[in-house]
N, C-alpha and C positions, 0 to 999 in steps of 0.2 A: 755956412752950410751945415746943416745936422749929421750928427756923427750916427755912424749905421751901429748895427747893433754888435756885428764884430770887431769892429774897431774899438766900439766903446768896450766889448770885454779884453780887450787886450791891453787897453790901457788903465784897466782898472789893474788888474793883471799885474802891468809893470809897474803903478803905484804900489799894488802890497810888496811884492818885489825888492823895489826901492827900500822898502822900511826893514824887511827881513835882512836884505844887504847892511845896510848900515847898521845897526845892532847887533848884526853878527860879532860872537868874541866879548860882549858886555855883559857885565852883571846883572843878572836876567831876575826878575821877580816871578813867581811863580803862582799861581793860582789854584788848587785845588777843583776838581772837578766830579770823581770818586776818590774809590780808595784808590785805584791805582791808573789814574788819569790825572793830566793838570794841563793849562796854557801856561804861555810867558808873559811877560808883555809885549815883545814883539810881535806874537799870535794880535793881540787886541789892537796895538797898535797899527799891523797890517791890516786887518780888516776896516777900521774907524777910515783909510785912505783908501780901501777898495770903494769902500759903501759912499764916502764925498765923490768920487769919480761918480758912479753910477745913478745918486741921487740926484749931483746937477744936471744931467744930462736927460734920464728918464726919473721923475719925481713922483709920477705917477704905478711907480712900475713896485709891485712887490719884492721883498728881497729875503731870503733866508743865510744867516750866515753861523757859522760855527760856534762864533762864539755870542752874540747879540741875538741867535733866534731870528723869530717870524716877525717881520713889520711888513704894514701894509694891508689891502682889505681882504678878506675871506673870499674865496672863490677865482681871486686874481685869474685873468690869462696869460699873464706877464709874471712869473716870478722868475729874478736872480737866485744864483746859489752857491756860496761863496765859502772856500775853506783858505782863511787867509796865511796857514803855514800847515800841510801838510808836511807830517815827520819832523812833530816840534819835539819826541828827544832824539831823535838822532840832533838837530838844532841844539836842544841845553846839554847836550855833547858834544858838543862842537865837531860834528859831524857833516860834512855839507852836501848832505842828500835829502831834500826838500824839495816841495812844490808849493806855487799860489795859485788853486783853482778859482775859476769865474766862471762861468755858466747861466745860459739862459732858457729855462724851459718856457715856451708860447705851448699852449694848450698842451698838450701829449708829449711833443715832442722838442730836445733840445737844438738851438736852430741858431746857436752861436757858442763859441768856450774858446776859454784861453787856458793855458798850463804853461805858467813861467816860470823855471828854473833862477833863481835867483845870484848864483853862481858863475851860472854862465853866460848869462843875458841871452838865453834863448827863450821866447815863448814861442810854445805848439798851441795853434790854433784852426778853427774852421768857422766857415759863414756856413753850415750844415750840410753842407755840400760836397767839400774838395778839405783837404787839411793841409797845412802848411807848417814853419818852420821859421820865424823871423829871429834873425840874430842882430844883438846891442853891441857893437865892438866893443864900447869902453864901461860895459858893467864888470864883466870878470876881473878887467884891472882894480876895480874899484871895492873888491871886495875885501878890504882890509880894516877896515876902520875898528876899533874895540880892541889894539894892542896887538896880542900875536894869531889875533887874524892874517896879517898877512902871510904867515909863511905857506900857512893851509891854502887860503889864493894861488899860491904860485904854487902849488903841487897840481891844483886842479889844471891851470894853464899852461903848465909843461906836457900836457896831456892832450892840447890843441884845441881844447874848447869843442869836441864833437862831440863826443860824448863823456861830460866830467862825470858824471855819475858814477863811473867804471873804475874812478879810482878806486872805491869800495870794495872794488871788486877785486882791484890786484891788491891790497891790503889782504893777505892770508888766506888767498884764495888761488895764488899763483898760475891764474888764468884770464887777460884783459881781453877775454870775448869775442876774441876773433875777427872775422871780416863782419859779421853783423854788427857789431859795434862801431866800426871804421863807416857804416855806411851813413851816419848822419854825420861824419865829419865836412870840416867844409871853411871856407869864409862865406863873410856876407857878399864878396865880390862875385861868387858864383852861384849865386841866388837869378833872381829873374824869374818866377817860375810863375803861373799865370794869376796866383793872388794880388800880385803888385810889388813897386821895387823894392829887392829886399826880401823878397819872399820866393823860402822852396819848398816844393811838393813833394809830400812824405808818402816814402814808397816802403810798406812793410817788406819783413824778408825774415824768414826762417832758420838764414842760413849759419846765425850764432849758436843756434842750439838752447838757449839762453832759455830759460821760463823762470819768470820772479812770482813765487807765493808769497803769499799773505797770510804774515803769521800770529797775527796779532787779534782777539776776539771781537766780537761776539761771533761765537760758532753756530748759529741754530740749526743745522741740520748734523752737528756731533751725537750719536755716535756714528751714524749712520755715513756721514763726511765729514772727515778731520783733514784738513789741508796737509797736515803734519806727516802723515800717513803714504801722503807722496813721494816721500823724499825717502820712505823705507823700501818703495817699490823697484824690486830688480829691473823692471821694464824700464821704470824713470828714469834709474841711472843710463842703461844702454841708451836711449835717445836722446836727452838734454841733460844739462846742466841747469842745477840749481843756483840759483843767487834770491836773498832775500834784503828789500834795503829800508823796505815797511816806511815806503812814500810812496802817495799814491802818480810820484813823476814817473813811476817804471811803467805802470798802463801806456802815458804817450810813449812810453820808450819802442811799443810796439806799434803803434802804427807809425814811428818813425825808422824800422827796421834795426832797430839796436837791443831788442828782444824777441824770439820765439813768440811766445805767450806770457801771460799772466792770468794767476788762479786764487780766487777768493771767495770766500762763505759770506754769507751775510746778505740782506733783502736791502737793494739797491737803488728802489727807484725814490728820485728826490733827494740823492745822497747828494751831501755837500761834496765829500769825499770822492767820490768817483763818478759825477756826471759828464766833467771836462775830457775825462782821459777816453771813456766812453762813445763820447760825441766824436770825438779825432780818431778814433781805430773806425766806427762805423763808419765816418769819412772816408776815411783813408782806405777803406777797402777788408779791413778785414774780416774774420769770422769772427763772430759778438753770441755770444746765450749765455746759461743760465748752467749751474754744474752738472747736470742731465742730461744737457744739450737742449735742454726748450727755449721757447722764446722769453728772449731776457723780461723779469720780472714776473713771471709765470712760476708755478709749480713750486720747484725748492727752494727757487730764487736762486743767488749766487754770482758767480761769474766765472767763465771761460773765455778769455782774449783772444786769438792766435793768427796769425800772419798768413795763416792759408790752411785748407781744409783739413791735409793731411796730418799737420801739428792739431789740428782742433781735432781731430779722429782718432789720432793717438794718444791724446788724453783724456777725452771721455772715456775710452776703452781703460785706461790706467785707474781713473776715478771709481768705474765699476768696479772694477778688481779688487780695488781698497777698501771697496765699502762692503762686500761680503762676509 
């Protein structure tokens, strides 16, 4: 039987995954990309295992990835869009706050993606529609390999696998996020949710307070918006909480309700980087523009994430402020 088009991103998905997992903790070659840019090999090596999933399956389908570029014909209706380790130095940090985006834009619109935490063997994904949450029981165990990897493994796991990301957060931040965080915790026993078995429906929520910028460039709309500038604003502090973990997995973190929002500069459409996280918040319901509030890929460009009107109302309004 042929595999649908979100299955096949999720399994591409959990192939990069697999590879990010397992070379986690090794001695990583590094590659130069600018002055202050580079992959590993685990970046290349992730990707060469997302793009064999996606090749056998649709051969004829165009594919863009991070690290390999454009293949495929000009004009394509079908192209992939693949960042096979989002938050590769937190990665040659040995840091385990990363994502493996998949993404399928058909004409205009993306209409499949997957965001797989490598960690925790959670991929967030959607068939364009509805977004979801499948968990791997025995990936997180499995994230040891490369020496003392495992201790990092088990710090993430004593944390319940809901949301490992949040270690980050109680590292020097002396605040693990509250009940918005808690709300993608779970097993896979309690899944059932109408994607299929195994799968739960991501329900955004507010109620961490939580907004992850992005601090990381290219700025093009500086001076005029500096993400940075957020985090100076009296209003910002009285409403949310800042966390910054500069992987684009904190995007699905909201439409999986384990952030507020997420706020980023940068012209977005066809991003490897953040089509996947994109696709699952507009699934999943939440408020999606552009840093103005236009419609996303319009105007300044940018982005605005937010779990519901009023987080997206009171941040345009804070963005304004900043930018005077």
């Amino acid at each position: 039987m042929s595999i649908t088009d979100e299955e096949l991103a999720l399994a591409a998905a959990r192939a990069g995954a697999a590879v990010v997992r397992a070379m986690w903790g090794t001695s990583l070659t590094r590659f130069a990309k600018s002055a202050d840019d580079f992959a590993t090999v685990a970046d290349i090596e992730a990707e060469k295992a997302i793009l064999g999933v996606i090749r056998a399956a649709r051969p004829d389908d165009a594919v863009t990835g991070e690290e390999t570029g454009r293949t495929g014909r000009d004009g394509a209706e079908r192209m992939w869009l693949v960042d096979p380790l989002c938050g590769t130095l937190n990665y040659a940090a040995r840091t385990m706050l990363v994502g493996v985006n998949v993404a399928l834009r058909t004409g205009s619109a993306v209409t499949a993606a997957a965001c797989a935490d490598p960690f925790t063997g959670e991929v967030f994904w959607t068939d364009g529609a509805h977004a979801y949450v499948r968990r791997d029981a025995g990936a997180a165990g499995a994230a040891g390999g490369g020496g003392n990897a495992g201790g990092a493994g088990d710090i993430r796991d004593a944390w319940g696998g809901g949301d490992a990301g949040d270690v980050g957060d109680a590292w020097g931040e002396g605040d693990t996020g509250g009940a918005g965080d808690a709300g993608g915790a779970g097993c896979a026993g309690e899944a059932g949710g109408a994607g299929g078995t195994g799968d739960e429906r991501l329900t955004p929520s507010a109620e961490s307070r939580l907004v992850d910028v992005n601090l990381d460039p290219p700025f093009p709309n500086a001076p005029a918006f500096r993400a940075a500038a957020l985090l100076a604003d009296p209003g910002f502090a009285e409403r949310f909480r800042p966390r910054v973990v500069s992987t684009t997995l904190a995007v699905a973190w909201v439409a999986a309700g384990r952030r507020a929002a997420y706020v980023t500069d940068g012209h977005l459409r066809d991003s490897v980087h953040f089509a996947s996280g994109i696709a699952l918040c507009q699934a999943a319901g939440c408020v999606v523009t552009g840093i103005r509030g236009e419609p996303l890929h319009t105007g300044a460009g940018g982005l605005v994430v937010a779990a519901d009107r009023e987080t997206h109302r009171g941040l345009l309004e804070i963005i304004a402020r900043a930018g005077r």
